[in-house]
C-alpha positions in Angstrom: -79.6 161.5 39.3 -79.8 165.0 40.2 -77.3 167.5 42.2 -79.8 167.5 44.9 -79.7 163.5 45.2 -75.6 163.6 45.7 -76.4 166.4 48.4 -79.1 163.4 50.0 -77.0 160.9 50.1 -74.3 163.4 51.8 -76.7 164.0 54.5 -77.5 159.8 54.6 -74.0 159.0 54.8 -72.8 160.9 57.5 -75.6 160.0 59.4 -74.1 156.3 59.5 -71.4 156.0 62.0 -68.2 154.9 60.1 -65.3 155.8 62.5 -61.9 154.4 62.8 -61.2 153.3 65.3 -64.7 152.4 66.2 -67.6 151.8 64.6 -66.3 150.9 61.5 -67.6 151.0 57.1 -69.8 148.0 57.9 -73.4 150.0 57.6 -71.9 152.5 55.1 -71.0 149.2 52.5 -74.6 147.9 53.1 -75.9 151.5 52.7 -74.3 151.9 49.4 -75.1 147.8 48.1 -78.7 149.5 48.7 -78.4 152.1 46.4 -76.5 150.3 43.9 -78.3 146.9 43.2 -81.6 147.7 42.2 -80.0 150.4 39.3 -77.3 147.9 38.1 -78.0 146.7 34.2 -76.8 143.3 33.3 -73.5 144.1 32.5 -72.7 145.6 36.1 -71.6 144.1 38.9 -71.1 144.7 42.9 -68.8 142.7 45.3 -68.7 143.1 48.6 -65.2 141.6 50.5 -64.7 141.3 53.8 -60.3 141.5 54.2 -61.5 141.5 58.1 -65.1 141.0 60.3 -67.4 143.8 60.0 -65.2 145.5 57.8 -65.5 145.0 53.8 -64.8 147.0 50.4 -66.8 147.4 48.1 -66.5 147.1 44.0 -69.3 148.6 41.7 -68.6 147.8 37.7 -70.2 149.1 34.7 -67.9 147.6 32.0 -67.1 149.1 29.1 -66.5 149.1 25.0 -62.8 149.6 25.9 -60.4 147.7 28.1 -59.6 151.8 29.7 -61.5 151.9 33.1 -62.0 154.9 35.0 -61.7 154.0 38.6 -63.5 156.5 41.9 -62.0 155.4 44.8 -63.6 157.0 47.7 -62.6 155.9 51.7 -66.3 154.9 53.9 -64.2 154.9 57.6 -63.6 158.7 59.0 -61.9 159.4 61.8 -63.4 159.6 65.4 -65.7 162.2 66.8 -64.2 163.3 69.7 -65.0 166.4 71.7 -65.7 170.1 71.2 -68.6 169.9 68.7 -71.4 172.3 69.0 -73.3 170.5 66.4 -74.4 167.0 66.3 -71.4 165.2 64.4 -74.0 162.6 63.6 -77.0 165.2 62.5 -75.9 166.1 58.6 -77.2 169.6 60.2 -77.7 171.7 57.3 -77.0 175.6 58.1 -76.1 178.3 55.5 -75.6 176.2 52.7 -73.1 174.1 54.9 -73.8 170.5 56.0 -72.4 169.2 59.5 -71.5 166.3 60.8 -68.3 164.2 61.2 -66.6 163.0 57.8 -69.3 166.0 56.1 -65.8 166.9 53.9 -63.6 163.8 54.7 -65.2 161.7 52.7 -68.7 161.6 53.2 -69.7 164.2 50.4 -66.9 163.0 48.1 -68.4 159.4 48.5 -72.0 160.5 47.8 -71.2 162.6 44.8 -68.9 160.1 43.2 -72.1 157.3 44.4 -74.6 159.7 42.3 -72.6 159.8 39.6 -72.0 156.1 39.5 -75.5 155.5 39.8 -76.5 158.2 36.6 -74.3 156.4 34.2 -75.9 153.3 35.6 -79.1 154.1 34.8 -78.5 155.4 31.5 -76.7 152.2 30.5 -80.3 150.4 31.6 -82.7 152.4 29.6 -80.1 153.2 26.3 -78.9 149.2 26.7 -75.6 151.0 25.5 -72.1 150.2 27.0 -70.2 153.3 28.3 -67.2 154.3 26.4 -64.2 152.9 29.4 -65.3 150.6 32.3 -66.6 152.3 35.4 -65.4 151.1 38.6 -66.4 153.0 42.1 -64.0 151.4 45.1 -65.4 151.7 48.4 -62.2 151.0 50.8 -61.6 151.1 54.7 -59.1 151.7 56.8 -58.3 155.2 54.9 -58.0 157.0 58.0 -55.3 153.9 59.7 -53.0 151.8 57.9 -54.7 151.9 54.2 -55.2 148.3 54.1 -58.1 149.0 52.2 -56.5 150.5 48.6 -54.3 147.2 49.4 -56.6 145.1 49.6 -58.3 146.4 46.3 -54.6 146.4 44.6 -54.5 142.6 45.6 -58.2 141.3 44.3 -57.2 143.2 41.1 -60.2 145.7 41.2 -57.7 148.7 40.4 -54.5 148.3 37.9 -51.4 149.8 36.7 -52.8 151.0 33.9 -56.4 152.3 35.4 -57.4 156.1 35.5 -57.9 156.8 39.4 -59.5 159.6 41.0 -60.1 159.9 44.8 -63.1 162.3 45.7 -60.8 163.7 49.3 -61.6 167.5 49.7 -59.2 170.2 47.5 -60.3 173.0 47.7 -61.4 173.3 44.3 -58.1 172.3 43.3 -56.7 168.9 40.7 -54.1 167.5 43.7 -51.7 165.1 42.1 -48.7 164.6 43.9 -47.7 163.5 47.5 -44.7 164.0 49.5 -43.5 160.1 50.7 -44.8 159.5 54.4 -42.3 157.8 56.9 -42.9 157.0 60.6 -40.5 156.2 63.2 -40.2 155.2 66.9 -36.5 156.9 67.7 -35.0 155.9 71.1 -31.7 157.1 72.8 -30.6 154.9 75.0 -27.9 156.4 78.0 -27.3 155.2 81.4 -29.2 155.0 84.7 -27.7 156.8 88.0 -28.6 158.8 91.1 -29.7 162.3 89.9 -27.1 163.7 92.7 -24.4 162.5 90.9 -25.4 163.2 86.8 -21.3 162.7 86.0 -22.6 158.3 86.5 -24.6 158.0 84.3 -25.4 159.3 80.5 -29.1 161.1 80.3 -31.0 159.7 77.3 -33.5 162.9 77.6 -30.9 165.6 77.1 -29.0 163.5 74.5 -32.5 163.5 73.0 -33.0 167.0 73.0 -29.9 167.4 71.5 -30.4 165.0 68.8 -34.0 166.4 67.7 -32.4 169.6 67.3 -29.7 167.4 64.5 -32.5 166.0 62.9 -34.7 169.2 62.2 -31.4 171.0 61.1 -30.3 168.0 58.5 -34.0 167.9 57.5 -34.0 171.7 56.5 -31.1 170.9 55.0 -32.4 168.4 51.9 -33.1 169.4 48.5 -37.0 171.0 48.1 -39.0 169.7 44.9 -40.0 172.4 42.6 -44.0 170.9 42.9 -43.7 169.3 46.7 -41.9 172.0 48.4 -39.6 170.4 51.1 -39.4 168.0 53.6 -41.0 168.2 56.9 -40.6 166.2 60.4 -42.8 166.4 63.3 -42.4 164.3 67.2 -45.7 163.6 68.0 -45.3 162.1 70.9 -42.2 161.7 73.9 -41.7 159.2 76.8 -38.4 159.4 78.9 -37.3 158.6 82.5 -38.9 156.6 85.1 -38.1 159.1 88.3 -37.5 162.6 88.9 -34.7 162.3 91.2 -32.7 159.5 88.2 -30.7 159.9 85.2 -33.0 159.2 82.3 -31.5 155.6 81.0 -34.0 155.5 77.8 -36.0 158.7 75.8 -38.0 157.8 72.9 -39.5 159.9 70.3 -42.1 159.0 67.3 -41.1 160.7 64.4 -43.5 161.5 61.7 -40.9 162.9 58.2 -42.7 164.4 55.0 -40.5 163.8 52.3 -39.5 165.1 49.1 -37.6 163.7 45.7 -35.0 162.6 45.9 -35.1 161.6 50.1 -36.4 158.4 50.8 -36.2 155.8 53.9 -32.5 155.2 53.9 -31.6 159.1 53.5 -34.0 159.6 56.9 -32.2 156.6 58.5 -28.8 158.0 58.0 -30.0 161.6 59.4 -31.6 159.9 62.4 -28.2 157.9 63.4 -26.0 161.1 62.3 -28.2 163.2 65.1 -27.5 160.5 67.5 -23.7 160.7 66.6 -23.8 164.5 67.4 -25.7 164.3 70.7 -23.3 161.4 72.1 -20.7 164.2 71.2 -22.3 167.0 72.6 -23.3 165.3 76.0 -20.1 164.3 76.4 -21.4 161.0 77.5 -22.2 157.2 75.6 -25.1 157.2 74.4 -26.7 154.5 71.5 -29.9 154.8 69.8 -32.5 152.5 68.1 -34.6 153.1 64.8 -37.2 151.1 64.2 -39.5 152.2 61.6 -43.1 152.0 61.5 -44.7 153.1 58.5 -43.2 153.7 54.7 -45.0 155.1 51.8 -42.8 156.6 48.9 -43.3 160.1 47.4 -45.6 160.2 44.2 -44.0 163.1 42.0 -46.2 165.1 39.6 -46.9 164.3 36.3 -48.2 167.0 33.9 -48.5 165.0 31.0 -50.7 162.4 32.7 -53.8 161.6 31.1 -56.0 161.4 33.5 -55.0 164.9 34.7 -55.9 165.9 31.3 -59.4 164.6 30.8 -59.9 165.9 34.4 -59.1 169.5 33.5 -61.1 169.2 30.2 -63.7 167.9 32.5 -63.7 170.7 35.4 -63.3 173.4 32.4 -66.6 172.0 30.9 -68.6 171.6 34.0 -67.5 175.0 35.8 -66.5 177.2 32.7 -62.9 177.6 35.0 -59.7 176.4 34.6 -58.4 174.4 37.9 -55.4 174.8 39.2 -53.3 171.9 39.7 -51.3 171.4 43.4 -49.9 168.6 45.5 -52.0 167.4 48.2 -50.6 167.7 52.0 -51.5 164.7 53.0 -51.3 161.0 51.8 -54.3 159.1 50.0 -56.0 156.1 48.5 -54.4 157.2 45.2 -51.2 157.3 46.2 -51.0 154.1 47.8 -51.9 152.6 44.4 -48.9 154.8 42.8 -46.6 153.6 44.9 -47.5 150.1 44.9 -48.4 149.5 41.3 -46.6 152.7 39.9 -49.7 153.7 38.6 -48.8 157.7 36.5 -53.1 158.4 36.1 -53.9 158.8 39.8 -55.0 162.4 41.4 -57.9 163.8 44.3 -60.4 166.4 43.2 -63.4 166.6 45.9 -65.8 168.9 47.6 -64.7 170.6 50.3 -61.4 171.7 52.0 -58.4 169.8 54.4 -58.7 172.5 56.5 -62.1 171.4 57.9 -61.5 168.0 58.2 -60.4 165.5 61.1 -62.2 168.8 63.2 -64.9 169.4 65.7 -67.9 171.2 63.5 -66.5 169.5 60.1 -68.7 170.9 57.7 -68.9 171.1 53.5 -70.5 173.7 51.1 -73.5 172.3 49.3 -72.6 174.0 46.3 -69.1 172.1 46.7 -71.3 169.1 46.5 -73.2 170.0 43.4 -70.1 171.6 41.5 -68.2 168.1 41.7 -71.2 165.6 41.2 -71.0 168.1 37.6 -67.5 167.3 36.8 -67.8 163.9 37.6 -70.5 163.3 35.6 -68.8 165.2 32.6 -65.8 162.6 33.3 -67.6 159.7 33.1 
């Protein structure tokens, strides 16, 4: 396989609708079984499971000398189209070195160039006959872009271990990313009292003790301790819902909470800040108000590890393919990868892929061919 094959099977790829919600990684699994079978040599194997209808993972296997594996784990689901597009998110338009279309960068080209790759040491194993060094595993999961059941589901049916080196191919900018700030979601309700807007002194408003109480928890969140590598911890309210009539004293507001955070913070630390606020805005208002905390999504923090050796044969790797040294960041968001830290505390788990967060999840998406190219080289010097 060639650079200019991982650049095809970009353009293939995002020409198969995978979204999530909505179309699903159905075609893209079938796609990839396509271009996996007929190169397999005896010792490979591919499994496709199904955790729900129409939606599968997928395991490819070259097994090894060694009982090390080397583990690609690249998402097939992006996320939906949506408006704005100039381009057809469905084209893989290809303009100044640039390809187009929706999941070009997020995952598309990082699933095609960690595909190629899979498929050269596959069909050197057939003609040399020669097992590779470590085991070779490329993970196919869905879900990515929702709950991550995917990564789960391959933690569960054992394709990925404690002790496995695991790289995701998400887009970084050039960069080794190798830590993740923990991920926690919340619905966050005030509850107050109802009464006739004309007569406020009745009743307890729920929206103002929520404003108040926002305003707590984004002071106690700048507040924590930053990590030297993660920075500090973040919180953002997506989304707000209060009152039922504009002439009523608000009897409920509710808030989804989306916190960021940092070593040493975790779940309980976010609870306590959330019924502290709460505390604070019953006191400021002047009037009883409760709240309610129900959380709806917990994935820890994954510090950095320098010594890590799967960081270390990746920078050896980049170094060799590019002639550069990488540099080595956290990545903003939350992956594959880190879902198997945090469940199996797995130390040898990182992202390095073509193109950049900054594109992705947006109208236009796009990725650098050379991007492309420059990782389907390091790959192949990894493997």
């Amino acid at each position: 396989m060639q650079t200019e094959d991982a650049v095809k099977l970009t353009k293939e790829l995002i020409q198969i609708e995978s979204t999530n919600p909505g179309a699903g990684e159905q075609q893209v699994a079938e796609y990839l079984k396509h271009q996996i079978e007929p190169v397999l040599p005896e010792n490979g194997r591919l499994l496709l499971h199904e955790e729900e209808e129409g939606r599968p993972v997928l395991l490819a296997e070259l097994e090894g000398e060694s009982p090390e594996e080397l583990v690609l784990i690249c998402h097939m689901d992006t996320v939906p189209i949506a408006d704005g597009w100039t381009k057809d998110p469905l084209a893989a338009e290809e303009e100044a070195g640039r390809i187009y279309g929706r999941g070009a960068c997020d995952m598309k080209s990082g699933l095609a160039a960690a595909t190629a790759a899979f498929l050269s040491a596959a069909q050197q194993i057939r003609y040399s006959g020669k097992k590779p060094a470590r085991t070779l595993k490329l993970i196919g999961t869905m879900d990515e872009e929702g709950d991550m059941k995917g990564a789960e589901t391959a933690i569960r049916l054992g394709w990925v271990r404690r002790d496995s080196l695991v790289m995701d191919t998400e887009p970084t900018d050039g960069e080794i990313q190798t830590a993740h700030k923990g991920r926690y979601w919340f619905q966050y309700t005030i509850h107050g009292k109802a009464a006739h807007a004309s007569r406020p002194q009745d009743g307890a408003d729920a929206i103002a003790g929520m404003a108040y109480a926002i305003c707590g928890i984004r002071e106690r969140i700048e507040k924590l301790e930053a990590d030297a590598f993660l920075g500090r911890t973040t919180a953002v309210f997506g989304t707000v819902r209060g009152g039922i009539h504009p002439y009523q004293v608000p009897a409920e507001c509710t808030v989804t909470i989306d916190i960021r955070a940092v070593p040493p913070a975790g779940q309980e630390d976010l609870v306590r800040i959330l019924r502290e606020a709460a505390e604070e805005a019953e006191e400021k208002t002047g009037r009883e108000l409760t709240c309610s905390i129900r959380p709806t999504g917990a994935r820890p923090w994954i510090p950095h590890r320098e010594d890590a050796r799967m960081l270390q044969l990746l920078k050896a790797a980049v170094k060799k393919a590019t002639g550069r040294q990488p540099a080595v960041q956290p990545f903003p968001g939350y992956t594959d990868t880190a879902v198997i830290a945090g469940i199996l505390d797995n130390r040898n788990t990182l992202s390095y892929g073509p193109g950049s967060l900054a594109q992705a999840h947006k109208p236009d998406e796009y990725v650098r061919i050379e991007e492309i190219e420059r990782c389907f080289r390091v790959y192949q010097e990894l493997i």
